[in-house]
N, C-alpha and C positions, 0 to 999 in steps of 0.2 A: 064152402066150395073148395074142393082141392083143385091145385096146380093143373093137374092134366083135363080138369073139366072146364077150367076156367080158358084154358088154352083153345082151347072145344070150340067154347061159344067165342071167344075170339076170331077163327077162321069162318065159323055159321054167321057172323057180325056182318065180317068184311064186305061181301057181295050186296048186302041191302044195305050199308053205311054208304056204300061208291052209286047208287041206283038215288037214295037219297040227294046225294050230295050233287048229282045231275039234274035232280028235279028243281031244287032249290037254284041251280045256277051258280052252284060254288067250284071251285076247283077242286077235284079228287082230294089231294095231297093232303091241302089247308083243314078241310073235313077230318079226315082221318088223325090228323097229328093233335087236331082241338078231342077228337075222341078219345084218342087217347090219355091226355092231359088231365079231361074230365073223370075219366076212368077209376085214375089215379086215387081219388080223392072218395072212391064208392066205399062204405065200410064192409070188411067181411069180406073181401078178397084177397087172396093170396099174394104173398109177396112174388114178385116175378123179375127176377135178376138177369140181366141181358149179361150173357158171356160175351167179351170180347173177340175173344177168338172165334167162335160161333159164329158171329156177325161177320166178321175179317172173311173167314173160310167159308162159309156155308150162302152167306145172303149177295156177296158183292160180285161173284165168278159167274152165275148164270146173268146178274141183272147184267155185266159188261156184256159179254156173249151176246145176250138177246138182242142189245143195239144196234152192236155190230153187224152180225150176220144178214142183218136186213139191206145193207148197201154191197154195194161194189168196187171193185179196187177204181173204178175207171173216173169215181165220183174222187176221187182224192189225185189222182191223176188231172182232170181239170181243173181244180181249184187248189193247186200245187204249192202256188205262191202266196195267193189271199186267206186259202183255208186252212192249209199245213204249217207253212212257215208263217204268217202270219199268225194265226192260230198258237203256233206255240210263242214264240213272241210275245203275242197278246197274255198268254197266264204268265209267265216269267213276269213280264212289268207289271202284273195286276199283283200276285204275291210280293215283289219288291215295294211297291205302292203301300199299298194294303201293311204290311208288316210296320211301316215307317210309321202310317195310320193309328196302329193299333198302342204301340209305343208310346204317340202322342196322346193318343184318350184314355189308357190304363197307365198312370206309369209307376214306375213300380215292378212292372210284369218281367218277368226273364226274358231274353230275346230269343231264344228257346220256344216259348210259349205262346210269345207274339206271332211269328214265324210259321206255327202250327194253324192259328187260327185264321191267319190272311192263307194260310194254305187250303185251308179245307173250305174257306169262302168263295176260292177263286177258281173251284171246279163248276162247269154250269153246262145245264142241256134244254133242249129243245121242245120238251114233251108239251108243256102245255101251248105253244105255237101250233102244234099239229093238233093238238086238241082243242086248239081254238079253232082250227080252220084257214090256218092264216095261208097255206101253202097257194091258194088262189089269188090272192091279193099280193104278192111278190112276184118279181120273176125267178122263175129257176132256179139261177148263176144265184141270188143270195139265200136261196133256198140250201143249194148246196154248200157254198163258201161255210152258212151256219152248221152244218152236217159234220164236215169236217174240221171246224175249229170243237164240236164239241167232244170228238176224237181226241184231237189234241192235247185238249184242255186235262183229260183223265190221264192222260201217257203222263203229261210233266206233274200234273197234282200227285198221283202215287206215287212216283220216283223223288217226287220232292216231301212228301209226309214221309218214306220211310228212310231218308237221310236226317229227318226231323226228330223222327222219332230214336235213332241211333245216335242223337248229336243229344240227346235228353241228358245225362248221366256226365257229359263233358264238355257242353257248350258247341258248338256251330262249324262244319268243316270250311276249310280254306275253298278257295275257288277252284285251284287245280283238281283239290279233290271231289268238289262237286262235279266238274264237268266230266272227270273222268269216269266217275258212278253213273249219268249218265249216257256216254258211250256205251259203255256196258247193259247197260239197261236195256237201249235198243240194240245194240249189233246183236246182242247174248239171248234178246226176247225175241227178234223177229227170225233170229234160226230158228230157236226151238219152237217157236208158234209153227213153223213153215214146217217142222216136222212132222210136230205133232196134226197139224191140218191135214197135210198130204197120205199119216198112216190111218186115218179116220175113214178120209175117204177112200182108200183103200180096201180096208174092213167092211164098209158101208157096202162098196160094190157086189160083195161079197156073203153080205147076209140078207135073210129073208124069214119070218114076213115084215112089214112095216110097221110094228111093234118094237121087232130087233132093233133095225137099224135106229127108230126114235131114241131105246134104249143107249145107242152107242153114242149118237148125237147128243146123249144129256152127260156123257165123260168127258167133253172135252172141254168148259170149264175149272171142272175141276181136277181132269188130270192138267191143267195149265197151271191151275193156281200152286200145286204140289210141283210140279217140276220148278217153277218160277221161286217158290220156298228156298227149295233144298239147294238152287247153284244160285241164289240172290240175285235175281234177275226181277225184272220191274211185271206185275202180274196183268197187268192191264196190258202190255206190249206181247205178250205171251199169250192172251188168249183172247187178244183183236187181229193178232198176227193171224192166228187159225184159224178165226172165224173166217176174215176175209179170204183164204185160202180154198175152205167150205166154200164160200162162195162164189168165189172164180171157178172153180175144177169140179160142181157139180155137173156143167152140161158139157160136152165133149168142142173146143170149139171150129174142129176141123169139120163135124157129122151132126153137130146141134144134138146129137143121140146124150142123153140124161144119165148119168152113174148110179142112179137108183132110183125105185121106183116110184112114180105118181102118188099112190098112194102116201108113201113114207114123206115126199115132199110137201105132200099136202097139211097132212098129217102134224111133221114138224113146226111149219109155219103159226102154224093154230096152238100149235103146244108153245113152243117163246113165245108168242106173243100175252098165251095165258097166264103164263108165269114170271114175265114180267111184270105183268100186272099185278098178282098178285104177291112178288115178293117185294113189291116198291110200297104199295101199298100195307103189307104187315110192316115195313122202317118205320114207315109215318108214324104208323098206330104205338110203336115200340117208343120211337125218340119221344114223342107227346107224353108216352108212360114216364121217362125217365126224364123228365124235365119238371116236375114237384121236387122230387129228392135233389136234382144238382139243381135249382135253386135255392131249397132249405142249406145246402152247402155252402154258401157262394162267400161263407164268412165274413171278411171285410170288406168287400166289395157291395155297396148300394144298389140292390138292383135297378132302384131311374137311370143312374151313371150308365148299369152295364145294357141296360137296352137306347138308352139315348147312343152310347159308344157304339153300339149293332145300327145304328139307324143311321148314325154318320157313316158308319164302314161300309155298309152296304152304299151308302151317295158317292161314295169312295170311289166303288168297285165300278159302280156303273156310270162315272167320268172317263174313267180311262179306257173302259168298252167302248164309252161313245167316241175318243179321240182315235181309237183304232179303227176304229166303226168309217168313223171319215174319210181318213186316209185307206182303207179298203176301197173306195167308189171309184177314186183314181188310179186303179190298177184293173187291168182286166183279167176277169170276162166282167167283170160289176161293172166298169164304166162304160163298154159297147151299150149295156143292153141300160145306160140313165145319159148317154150323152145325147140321144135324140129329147128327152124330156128336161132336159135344163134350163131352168127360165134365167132370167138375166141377176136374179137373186143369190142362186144357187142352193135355191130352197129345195130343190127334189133330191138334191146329196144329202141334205141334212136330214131331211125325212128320210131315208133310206140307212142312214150311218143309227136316228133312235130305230128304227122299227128294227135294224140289227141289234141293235144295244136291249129294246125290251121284247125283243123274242130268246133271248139269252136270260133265262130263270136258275138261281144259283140251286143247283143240282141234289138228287138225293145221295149222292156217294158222296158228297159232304159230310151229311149223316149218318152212312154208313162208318165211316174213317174216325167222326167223334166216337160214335159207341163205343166203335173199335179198340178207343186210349185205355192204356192199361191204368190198373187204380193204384201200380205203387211200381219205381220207378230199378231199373236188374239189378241196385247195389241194394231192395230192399226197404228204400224209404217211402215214402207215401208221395205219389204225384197228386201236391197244391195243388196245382191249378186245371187238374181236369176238369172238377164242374163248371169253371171258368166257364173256360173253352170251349166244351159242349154246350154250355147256355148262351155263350156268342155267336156260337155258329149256327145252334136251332133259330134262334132270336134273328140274327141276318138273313137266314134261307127264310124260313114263316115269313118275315118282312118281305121278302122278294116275291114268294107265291102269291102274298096279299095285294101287294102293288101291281106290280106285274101281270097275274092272274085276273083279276078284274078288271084290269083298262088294256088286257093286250089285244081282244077283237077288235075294239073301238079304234084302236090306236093304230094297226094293222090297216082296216080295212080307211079310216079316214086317210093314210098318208096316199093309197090308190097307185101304188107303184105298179101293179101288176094287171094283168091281162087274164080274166078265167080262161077267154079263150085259149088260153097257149098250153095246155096241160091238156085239151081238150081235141086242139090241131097235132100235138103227139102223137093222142091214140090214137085217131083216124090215119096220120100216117104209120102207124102200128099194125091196123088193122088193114088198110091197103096192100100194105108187104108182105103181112101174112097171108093174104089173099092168091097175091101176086107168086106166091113161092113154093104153092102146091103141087104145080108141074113137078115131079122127081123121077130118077134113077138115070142114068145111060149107060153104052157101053159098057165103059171101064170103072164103072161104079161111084166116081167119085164123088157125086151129090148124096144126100142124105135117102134112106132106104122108105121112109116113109113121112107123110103130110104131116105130122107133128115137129119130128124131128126136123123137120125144112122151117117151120114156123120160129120154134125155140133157136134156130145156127141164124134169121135174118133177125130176128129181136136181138141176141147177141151182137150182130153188126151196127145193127142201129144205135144201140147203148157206147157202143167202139167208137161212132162217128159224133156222138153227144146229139144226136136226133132225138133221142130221147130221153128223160131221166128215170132215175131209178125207180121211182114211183109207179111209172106208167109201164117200167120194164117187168115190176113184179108183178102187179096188175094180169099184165097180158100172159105170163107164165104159167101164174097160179089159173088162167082162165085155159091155156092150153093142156096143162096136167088135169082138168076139170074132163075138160070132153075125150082127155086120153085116158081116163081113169073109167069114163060111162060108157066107152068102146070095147072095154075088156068084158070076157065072158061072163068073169065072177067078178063082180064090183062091187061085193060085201066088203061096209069099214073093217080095216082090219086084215083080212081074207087071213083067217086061221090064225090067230097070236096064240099065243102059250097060255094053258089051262091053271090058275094060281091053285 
């Protein structure tokens, strides 16, 4: 079998490996990265080498994007304190943590090395919480709070891996120099993200059909990731900046009137989201590939040592989530919405501080960032301890989806912190307002020119006043561009793209 056939059935795999692994009741990930693993070991397959650079540029710039674009600036606005700055807080002590950790169970290892691998441990996100269903069983406020720390968590892990990865060749920069890289990272990333957002949608408003503008929406990843290159600026800040800029500035919010069209919004939504899915899912499948050979590597290191030392790190990580996790319930909006439910124990804090801690699964841009480690180090020599590192960081994240993955419904829905009904009393006040807001025009024109446009400027409002959250705001949008898209005369998908 050649390389480009074998790639073939790779992508023909993926869609019934992930169909599989829902039937069975496994977690996507876990499936995929044991497929891969197994893969590995098939004879008669072609050797298949993961570029570095490849991974870096090509797989990690749409997966950031896709996460992003889905929320609102408004949700980082109310969880300011608990999700932002806590949130970064929380990875800073978790890589400090962690690093000291890894020290004490390898030792031996460069602190270079150390450094890298409490880095790439201590990025983490939310997918299988929502995949489990858990968003019913919480309220909101830590629905949110976790939305936004998993934001954060990526801003400081790549700002902090590509300090890591430049202290490789020299050993570790001083503190001023850290903090100063970054300032830099953010003031210097969330210009150019705001630039490069604002000329997108610009172009957007501008092109036609909904073909186009999908096309121009899939450049701005990776025109981020390249401008963030070329001026050293942090790539994650650069192209969470623009997303959320997309985000804010697609609907007008003086006129509710949309910057482009129904279609194309529609359109785009269903495309991130597809491909997110499936570039997370080819990591899995890659990192599982490439975890035979950087074990056969692991030279003097025991592998029981290095997975027992993954097993401690990960106990590690997820202590100091739960002690952040605590201290989060005593800060609002999380303590309005558990001070009524406080029993004299102060049992419904601590349930709330784990169901933070195990709806927080260590991330696939972990894995993407190992791949990513170069195999020999700019002056030339060969970088030891990469397979290390990538077999600790695969070994601690797998541990995490396993753990985690399989006891998060349970664990979620037994702590019972949450109300279905309250996601439920949203929409209905969603759908009341939109109701309520189809009276339009007058004199002097100043309301919205038509019933769509009034619906999308009072959902805008409601998201302004946190009546609603972003869930139930996208929800009602994509169901507004639904009936404004079946109102148009010609409501073929598509209407006219370009002939290949």
């Amino acid at each position: 079998m050649s390389q480009p056939e074998f790639i073939a059935l790779l992508i023909a795999a993926v869609g019934p490996m992930m169909a599989l692994s829902h039937l069975l009741g496994l977690p996507t990930s876990l499936a995929l990265f044991a497929a891969g693993a197994a893969a590995a070991f098939i004879p008669g397959l072609p050797p298949l080498k993961v570029d570095p650079q490849l991974v870096l540029g090509l797989f990690l710039p749409p997966v950031i994007y896709a996460a992003t674009v889905r929320i609102s600036f408004h949700l980082l606005r109310f969880t300011l304190v608990p999700g932002v700055l806590l949130g970064a807080l929380l990875t800073i002590a978790t890589i400090g943590v962690a690093a000291v950790a890894v020290g004490y169970l390898l030792p031996g290892l460069p602190p270079v090395s150390a450094v890298l691998i409490a880095t790439l441990v201590s990025v983490f996100d939310t997918r299988l919480f929502h995949e489990a269903k858990g968003r019913p069983y919480v309220p909101r406020s830590i629905a949110d709070v976790l939305k936004a720390r998993e934001i954060m968590s990526r801003i400081v892990v790549l700002s902090a891996f590509a300090l890591a990865i430049q202290a490789l060749p020299k050993g570790l920069p001083d503190v001023p120099a850290v903090l100063g890289a970054f300032a830099y990272d953010i003031v210097g990333g969330a210009a150019a993200g705001a630039v490069i957002g604002r000329g997108v949608v610009w172009l957007r408003e501008r092109a036609d059909p909904a073909p186009v503008e999908i096309a121009i929406s899939v450049s701005i990843p990776f025109l981020g990731a390249v401008v963030a290159q070329e001026l050293g600026l942090s790539v994650a800040v650069v192209i969470m900046t623009a997303a959320l800029v997309v985000s804010a500035v697609r609907i007008d919010r003086e006129t509710g009137a949309p910057r482009s069209t129904s279609e194309a919004r529609l359109t785009a939504m269903a495309f991130w989201e597809q491909a997110s899915l499936m570039l997370s899912a080819a990591l899995f499948f890659l990192a599982g590939w490439s975890m035979p050979e950087a074990m056969g590597a692991l030279g003097d290191w025991p592998f029981l040592q290095v997975a027992a030392s993954a097993a401690a790190l990960l106990a590690t990580v997820l202590a100091v989530q739960y002690a952040v996790g605590f201290a989060t319930t005593l800060i609002p909006p999380v303590n309005a919405v558990l001070r009524g439910r406080k029993d004299e124990f102060g049992t419904t804090r601590a349930a709330a501080a784990g169901v933070m801690t195990w709806a927080s699964t260590r991330s696939i841009v972990g894995l993407v960032l190992a791949l990513s480690l170069p195999a020999t180090l700019p002056d030339g020599r060969p970088f030891a301890e990469r397979d290390l590192i990538l077999v600790m960081t695969a070994l601690t994240i797998v541990g995490s989806i396993v753990l985690q993955g399989l006891t998060l419904r349970p664990a979620v829905r037994g702590a019972a912190l949450g109300e279905e009904e309250e996601e439920e009393r949203e929409q209905k006040i969603a759908e009341k307002t939109m109701i309520e807001a189809h009276p339009v025009g007058d004199a002097e024109g100043s309301t919205p020119v038509n019933g769509f446009d009034a619906e999308r400027l009072v959902l805008l409002r409601l998201r302004e006043e946190d009546r609603i959250g972003d869930e139930v705001l996208r929800r009602m949008l994509r169901e507004t561009d639904l009936r404004s898209r079946a109102s148009e005369k010609s409501a073929l998908p598509g209407a006219g793209p370009p002939n290949p």
